[in-house]
C-alpha angles and dihedrals in degrees: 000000000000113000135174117242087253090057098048081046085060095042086084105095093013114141116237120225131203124228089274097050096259118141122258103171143263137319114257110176131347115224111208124202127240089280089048092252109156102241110148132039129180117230111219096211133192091259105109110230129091106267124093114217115233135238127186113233094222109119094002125137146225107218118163100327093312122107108228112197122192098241126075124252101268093049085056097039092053090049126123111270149209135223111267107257101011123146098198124127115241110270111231092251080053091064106038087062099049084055095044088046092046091041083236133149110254120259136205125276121314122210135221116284118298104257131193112280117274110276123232112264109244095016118135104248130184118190113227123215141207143173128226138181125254108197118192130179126223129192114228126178103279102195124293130275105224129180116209133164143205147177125254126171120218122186112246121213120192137124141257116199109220142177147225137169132247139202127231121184111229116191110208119185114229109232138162097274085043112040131179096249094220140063113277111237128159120246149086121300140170135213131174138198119203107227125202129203126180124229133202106265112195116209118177119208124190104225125173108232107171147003126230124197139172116244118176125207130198108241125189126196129168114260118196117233111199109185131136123252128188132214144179131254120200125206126205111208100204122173118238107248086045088057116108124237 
């Protein structure tokens, strides 16, 4: 990433953003190679210790005053690290293991961090202050998923088409192309005929018909911080005919 020396001068404070937009941390210090080129920069986190976690410069990118870099946040946070404050250039087993880390082509040599320009011996000096905001994040239980089931009972309303038979009387006349069959006689007879007729039958089957499970999904969201910070202003009380023009 090609920046201009007011933006790596920016870079300090920064925070540092994963792939997805969550929060690392902050910028601690930012490592140039040998054409002064910005390449590396350290990651104050949250973890409480005194090393600073690494991230190469290469594809990163300045949006709205936050550092994104294309890794997620466990890939930076695992990453080799460097001792808060140092102003060491990174040995050459150093940077073989960020590569290998970062899955990178090496690159050429790396020197020590970029530092303030020298300061003119003799010359009255006054330190300025400010205060800024580290803002951290920290996970806390949220409450409990939980998958539980029960039985209801809901009334089902459908059809079944079913049959019966029916009898009809047909009154045939006996005639010489269509004889009884039998000899005639007088007297009282019976005959039956067995009928049939079909009714609803309810069988009820258990059949799985789904599963449910419980997925969960990082979300982040942008949450506002509203707090006070104080910092210093400094005055030069120059005379008049001192003053440059």
């Amino acid at each position: 990433m090609r920046l201009t020396e007011q933006q790596i001068r920016s870079l300090y404070g920064q925070d540092v953003q994963d792939r997805s937009g969550a929060k690392i941390g902050s910028v601690g210090q930012v490592w140039a190679d040998a054409a002064g080129e910005p390449t590396w920069v350290s990651v104050k986190t949250e973890v409480v210790g005194h090393h600073e976690s690494m991230a190469p410069l290469q594809a990163a990118r300045l949006q709205e005053g936050r550092l994104r870099v294309p890794y997620d946040k466990a890939t930076v946070r695992s990453a080799p690290s460097v001792e808060t404050g140092t102003d060491e250039p990174l040995g050459a087993d150093q940077l073989a293991q960020l590569y290998r880390h970062y899955q990178l082509q090496q690159q050429g040599a790396v020197r020590q961090p970029e530092q303030p320009p020298p300061r003119m011996p003799g010359a009255p000096e006054l330190t300025r202050s400010e205060e800024r905001l580290r803002v951290g994040t920290e996970s806390e239980p949220a409450g409990a998923a939980r998958l539980r089931k029960h039985v209801v009972t809901e009334n089902v309303h459908t059809t079944v088409p079913v049959a019966h038979e029916e009898v009809s009387v047909v009154h045939e006349p006996i005639t010489a192309a269509n004889p009884a069959g039998v000899r005639p006689g007088i007297g009282a007879e019976q005959r039956e005929m067995e009928l049939h007729a079909e009714h609803p039958v309810v069988i009820k089957e258990q059949v799985p018909v789904e599963r449910v499970r419980l997925t969960k999904d990082e979300v982040v969201e942008e949450q506002p911080v509203n707090a006070q910070v104080r910092r210093e202003q400094v005055d030069a009380d120059v005379p008049e005919p001192a003053r440059r023009r």
